[in-house]
N, C-alpha and C positions, 0 to 999 in steps of 0.2 A: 494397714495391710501393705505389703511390700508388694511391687510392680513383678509383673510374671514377668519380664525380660531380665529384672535381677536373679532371680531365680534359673534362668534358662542357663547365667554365666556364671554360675556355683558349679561347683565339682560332685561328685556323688556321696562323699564322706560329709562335705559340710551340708547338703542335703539333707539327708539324714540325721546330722545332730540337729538339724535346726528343725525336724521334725520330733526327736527327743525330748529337746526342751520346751517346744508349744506345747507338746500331749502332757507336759510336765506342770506347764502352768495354766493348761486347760482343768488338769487334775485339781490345782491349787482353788481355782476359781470355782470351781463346779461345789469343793467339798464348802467354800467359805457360804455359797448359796445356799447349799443346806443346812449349815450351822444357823445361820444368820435368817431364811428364811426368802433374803432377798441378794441378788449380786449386788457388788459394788457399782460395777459398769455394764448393764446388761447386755451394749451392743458388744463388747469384749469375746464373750462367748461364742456369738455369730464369726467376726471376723475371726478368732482362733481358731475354731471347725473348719473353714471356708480355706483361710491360708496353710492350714494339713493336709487339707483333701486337693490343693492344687500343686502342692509337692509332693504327694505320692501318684497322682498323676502323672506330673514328669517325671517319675521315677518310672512308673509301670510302661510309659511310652519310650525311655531308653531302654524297654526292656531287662530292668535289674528288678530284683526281687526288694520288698521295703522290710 
């Protein structure tokens, strides 16, 4: 998981993608656990939810829409 003070020194646009591509390979991860029955890296799952929800966080608290 990346440091919330890297995060604070990103801009809004790359915010945003790097919210794009978690939820993208949250997506990847999620479907291979249902194919598969088990994840590759369970704790994976945890920290991609966790590092999404603390960048639309600082999204929602510069007051921008996500």
């Amino acid at each position: 998981m990346v440091k919330l003070a890297k995060f604070k020194e990103m801009n809004v646009e790359e915010l945003r993608k790097q919210v794009r591509e978690l939820e993208a390979e949250l997506f990847r991860e999620r479907s291979a656990k249902a194919s598969t029955g088990r994840p590759s890296n369970p704790g994976k799952l945890r920290t991609i939810r966790r590092t999404v929800a603390v960048i639309k966080t600082l999204l929602k608290q510069r007051g921008l829409k996500i």
